[in-house]
C-alpha positions as CSV (number, residue, x, y, z in Angstrom):
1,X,-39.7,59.7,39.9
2,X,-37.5,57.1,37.8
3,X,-38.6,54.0,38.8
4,X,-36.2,52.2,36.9
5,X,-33.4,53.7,38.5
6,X,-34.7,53.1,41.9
7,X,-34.8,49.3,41.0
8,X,-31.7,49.6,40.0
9,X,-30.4,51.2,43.1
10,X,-32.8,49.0,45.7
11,X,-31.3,45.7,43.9
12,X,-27.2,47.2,44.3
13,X,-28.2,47.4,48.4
14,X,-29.8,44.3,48.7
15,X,-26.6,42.3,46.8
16,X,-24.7,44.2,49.4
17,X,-26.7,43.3,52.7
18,X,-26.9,39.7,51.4
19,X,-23.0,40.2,50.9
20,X,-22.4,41.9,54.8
21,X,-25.9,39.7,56.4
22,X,-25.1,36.4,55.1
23,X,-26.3,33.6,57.2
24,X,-22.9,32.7,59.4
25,X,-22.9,36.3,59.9
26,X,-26.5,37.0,61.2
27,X,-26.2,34.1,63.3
28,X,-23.4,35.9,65.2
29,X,-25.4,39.0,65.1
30,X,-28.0,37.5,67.2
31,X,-25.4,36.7,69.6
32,X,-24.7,40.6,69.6
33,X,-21.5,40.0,67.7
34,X,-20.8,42.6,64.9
35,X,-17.5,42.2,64.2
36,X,-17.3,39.9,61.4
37,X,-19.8,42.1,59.5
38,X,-17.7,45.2,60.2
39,X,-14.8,43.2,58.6
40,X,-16.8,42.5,55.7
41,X,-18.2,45.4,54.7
42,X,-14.3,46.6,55.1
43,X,-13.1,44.8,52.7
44,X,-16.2,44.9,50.1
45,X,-15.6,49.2,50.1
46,X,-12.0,48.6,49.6
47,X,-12.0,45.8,46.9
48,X,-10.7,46.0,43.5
49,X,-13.6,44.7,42.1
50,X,-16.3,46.5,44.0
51,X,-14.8,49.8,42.8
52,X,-14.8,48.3,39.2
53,X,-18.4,47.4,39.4
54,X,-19.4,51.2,41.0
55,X,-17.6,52.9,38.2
56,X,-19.1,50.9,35.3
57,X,-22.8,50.8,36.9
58,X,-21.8,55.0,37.5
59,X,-21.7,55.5,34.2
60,X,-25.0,53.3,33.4
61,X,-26.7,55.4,35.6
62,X,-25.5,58.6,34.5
63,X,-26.5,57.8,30.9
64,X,-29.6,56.7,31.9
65,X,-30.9,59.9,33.9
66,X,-29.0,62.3,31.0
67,X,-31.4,61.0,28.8
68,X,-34.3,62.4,30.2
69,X,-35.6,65.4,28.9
70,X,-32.8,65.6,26.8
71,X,-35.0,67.6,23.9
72,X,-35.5,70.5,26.4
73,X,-32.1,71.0,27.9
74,X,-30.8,71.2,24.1
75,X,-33.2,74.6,23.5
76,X,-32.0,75.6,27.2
77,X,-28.5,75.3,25.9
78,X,-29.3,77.2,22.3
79,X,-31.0,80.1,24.4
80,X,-28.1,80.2,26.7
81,X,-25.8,80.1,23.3
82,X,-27.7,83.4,22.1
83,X,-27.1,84.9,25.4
84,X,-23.9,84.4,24.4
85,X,-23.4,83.5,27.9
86,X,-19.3,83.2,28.5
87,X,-19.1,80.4,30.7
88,X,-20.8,77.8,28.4
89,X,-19.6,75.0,26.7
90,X,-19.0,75.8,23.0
91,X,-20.8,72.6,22.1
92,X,-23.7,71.2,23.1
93,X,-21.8,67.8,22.9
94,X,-19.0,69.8,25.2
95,X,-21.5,70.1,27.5
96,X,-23.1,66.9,27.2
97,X,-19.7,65.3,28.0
98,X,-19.7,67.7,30.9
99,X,-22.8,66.5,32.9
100,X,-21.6,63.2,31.9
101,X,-18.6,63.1,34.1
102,X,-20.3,65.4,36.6
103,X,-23.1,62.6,36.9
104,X,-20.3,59.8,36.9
105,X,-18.8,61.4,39.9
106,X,-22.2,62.0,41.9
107,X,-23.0,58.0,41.3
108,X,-19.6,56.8,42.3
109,X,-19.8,58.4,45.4
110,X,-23.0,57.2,45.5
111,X,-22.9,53.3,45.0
112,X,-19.3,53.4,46.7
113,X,-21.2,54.9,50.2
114,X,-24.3,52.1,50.0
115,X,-21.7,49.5,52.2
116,X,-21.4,52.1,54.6
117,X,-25.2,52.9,54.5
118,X,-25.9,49.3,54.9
119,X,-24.2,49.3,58.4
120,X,-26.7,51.8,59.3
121,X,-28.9,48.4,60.7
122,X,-27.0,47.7,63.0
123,X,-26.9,51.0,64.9
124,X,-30.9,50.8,64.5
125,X,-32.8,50.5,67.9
126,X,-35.2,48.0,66.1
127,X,-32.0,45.6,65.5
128,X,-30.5,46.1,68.9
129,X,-34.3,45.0,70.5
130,X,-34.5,41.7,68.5
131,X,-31.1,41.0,69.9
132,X,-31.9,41.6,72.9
133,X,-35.5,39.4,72.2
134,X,-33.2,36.2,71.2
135,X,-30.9,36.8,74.4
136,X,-34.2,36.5,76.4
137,X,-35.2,33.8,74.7
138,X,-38.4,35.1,73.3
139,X,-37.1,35.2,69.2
140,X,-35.5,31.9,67.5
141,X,-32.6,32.8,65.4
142,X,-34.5,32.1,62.3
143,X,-37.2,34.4,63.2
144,X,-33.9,37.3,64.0
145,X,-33.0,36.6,60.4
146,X,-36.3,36.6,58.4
147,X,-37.3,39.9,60.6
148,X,-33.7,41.6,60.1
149,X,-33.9,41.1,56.3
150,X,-37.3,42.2,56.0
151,X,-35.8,45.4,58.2
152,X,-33.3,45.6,55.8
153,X,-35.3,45.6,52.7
154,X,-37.2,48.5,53.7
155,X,-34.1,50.2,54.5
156,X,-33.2,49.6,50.8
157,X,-36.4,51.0,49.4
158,X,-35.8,53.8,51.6
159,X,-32.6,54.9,50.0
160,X,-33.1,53.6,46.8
161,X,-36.2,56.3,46.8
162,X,-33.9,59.2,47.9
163,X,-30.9,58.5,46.2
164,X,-33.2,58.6,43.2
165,X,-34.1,61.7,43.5
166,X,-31.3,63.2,44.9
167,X,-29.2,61.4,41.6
168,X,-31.7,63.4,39.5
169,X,-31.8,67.0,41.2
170,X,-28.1,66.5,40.8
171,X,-28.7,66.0,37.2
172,X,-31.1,69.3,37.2
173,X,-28.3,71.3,39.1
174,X,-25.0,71.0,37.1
175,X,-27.1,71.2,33.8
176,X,-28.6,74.2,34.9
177,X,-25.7,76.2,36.5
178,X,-23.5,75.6,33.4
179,X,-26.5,77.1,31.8
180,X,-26.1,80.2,33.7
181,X,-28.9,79.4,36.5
182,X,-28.5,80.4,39.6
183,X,-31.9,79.6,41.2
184,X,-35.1,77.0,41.0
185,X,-38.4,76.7,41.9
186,X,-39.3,74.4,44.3
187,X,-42.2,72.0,43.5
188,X,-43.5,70.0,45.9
189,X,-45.8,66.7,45.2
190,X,-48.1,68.4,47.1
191,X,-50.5,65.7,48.2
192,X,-51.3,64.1,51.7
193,X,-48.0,62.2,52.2
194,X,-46.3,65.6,51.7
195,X,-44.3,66.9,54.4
196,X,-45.6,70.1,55.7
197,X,-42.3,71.9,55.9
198,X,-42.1,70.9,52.0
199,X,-45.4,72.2,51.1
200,X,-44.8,75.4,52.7
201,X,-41.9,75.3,50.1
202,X,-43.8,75.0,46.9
203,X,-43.0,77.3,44.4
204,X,-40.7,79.0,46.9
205,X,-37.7,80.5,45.0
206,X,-34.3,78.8,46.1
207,X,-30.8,80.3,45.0
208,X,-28.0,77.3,44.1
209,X,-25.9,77.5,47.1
210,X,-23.2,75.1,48.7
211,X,-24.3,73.4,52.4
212,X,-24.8,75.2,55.0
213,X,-26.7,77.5,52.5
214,X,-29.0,75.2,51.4
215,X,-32.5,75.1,52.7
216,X,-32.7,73.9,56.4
217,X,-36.2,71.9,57.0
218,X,-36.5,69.2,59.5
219,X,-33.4,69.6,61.0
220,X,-31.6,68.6,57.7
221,X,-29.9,70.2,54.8
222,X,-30.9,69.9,51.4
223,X,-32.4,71.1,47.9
224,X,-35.9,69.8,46.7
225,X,-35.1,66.1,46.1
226,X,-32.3,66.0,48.3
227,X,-34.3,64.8,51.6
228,X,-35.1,61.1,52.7
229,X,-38.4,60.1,51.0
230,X,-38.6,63.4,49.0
231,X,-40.4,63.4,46.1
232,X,-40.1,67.2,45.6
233,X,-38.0,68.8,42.4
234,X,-36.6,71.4,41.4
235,X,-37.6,73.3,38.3
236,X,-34.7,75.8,37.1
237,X,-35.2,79.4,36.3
238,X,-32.8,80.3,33.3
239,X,-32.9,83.8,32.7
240,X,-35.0,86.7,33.2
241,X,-38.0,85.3,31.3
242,X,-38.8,83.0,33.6
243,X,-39.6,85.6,35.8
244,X,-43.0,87.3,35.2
245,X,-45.3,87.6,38.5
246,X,-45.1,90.8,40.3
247,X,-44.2,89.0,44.1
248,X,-42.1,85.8,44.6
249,X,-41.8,83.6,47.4
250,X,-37.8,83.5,48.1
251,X,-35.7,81.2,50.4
252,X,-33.4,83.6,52.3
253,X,-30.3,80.9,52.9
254,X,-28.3,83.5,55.4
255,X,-31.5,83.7,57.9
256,X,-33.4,80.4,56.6
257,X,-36.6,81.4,56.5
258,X,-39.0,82.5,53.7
259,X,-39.0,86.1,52.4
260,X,-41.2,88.3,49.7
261,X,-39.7,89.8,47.1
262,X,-40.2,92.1,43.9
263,X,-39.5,91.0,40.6
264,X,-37.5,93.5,40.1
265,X,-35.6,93.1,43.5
266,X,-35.6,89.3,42.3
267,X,-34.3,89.8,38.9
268,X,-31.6,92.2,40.3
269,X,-30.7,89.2,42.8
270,X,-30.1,87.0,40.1
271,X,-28.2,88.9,37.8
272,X,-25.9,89.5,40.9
273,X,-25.7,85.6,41.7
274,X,-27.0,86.0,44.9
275,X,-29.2,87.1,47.5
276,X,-25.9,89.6,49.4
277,X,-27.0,93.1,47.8
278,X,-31.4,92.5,48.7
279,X,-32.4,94.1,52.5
280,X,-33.0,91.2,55.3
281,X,-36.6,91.3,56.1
């Protein structure tokens, strides 16, 4: 996990909710009025200088996470290069420029969705009982404020920790597929704090598909690193090489559930792009 670039994230949300929660603001809250918050986070999303900040801290970001691992995605590129494989970049800094912008988009979307995500406190049950608390008379207002912050602060944490994560499987993803990938290995952390719908996943071969294809666990949709809190990744499988047990573990996308294959049924799956010509079983 990049901790740097959680900071990084955690401190964007918590300028925002100190933006949309100032004090005038949470006072009104506690009243159970919203909409001057509403109106504010309106106008933050749409302004010039909000946009201008999310674009140039887009491209911070991006720079930041390309960096990693750089060394090994330059031999994955040079082995795709001798595959002569046809839908590669011809340079490696063509395809550096590539995930650049493809990174740059990802984060834009990203930091220009955190007022929206912000908002999410107020439809939180735990805000809607402290109101209810200082209506009753058993919370001071100053009490609704110091408990709604520290509500809020955790929220950040929250989604600094899975935008993270889901910032660098994005990474892993378009560097691989313009590689020539079209699967991974899922690896879970694997320890006690590990969901156990994600460690049934571990090591479980997943092809790169658009949602609703994408693995379905907990009633959500998403590749390893892509779930709240996840601190799973994905490791990407680049050619037939990487392929060398007899039996794999494969996600089946258009039944979601867990099937055994061959390596050769597997190999013959991936050289096809997808899982459409292997039996259901």
């Amino acid at each position: 996990m990049d901790k740097a670039t959680e900071r990084k994230i955690n401190r964007i949300y918590n300028f925002v909710y100190n933006k949309l929660f100032n004090k005038t603001h949470v006072r009104k809250l506690s009243r159970g009025i919203r909409t001057d918050i509403l109106r504010a986070e309106a106008m933050l999303e749409s302004s010039e200088s909000f946009n201008k900040f999310a674009l140039e801290f887009s491209k911070e970001l991006a720079k930041s996470g390309l960096r990693r691992q750089r060394g090994i995605w330059r031999k994955y590129y040079n082995v795709a290069k001798k595959r002569h494989y046809v839908a590669l970049p011809k340079t490696w800094s063509e395809y550096e420029m590539k995930q650049l912008s493809e990174a740059v988009k990802h984060n834009f979307t990203m930091i220009k969705s955190i007022p929206k995500r912000t908002l999410e406190i107020l439809e939180h049950k735990y805000t809607s009982t402290l109101i209810e608390e200082v209506a009753k008379g058993k919370l001071t207002r100053g009490s609704f404020e110091r408990q709604l912050k520290a509500h809020g602060h955790k929220q950040a944490k929250l989604i600094a920790r899975t935008e993270t994560a889901k910032l660098q499987t994005a990474i892993v993803q378009n560097r691989s597929q313009d590689l020539g990938s079209v699967m991974y290995r899922w690896r879970s952390s694997h320890d006690k704090r590990t969901r156990p719908s994600h460690r049934e996943m571990n090591d479980v071969i997943v092809f790169w598909r658009p949602q609703p294809d994408k693995p379905f666990l907990d009633n959500m949709y998403g590749n390893a690193g892509e779930f709240p809190n996840c601190r799973c990744s994905p490791q990407p499988i680049l050619d037939e090489n990487d392929i060398t047990e007899s039996w794999y573990k494969v996600y089946d996308y258009r039944q979601h559930k867990i099937i055994t294959l061959g390596k050769k049924e597997l190999i013959k799956a991936m050289n096809y792009g997808s899982l459409d010509n292997t039996k259901r079983r």
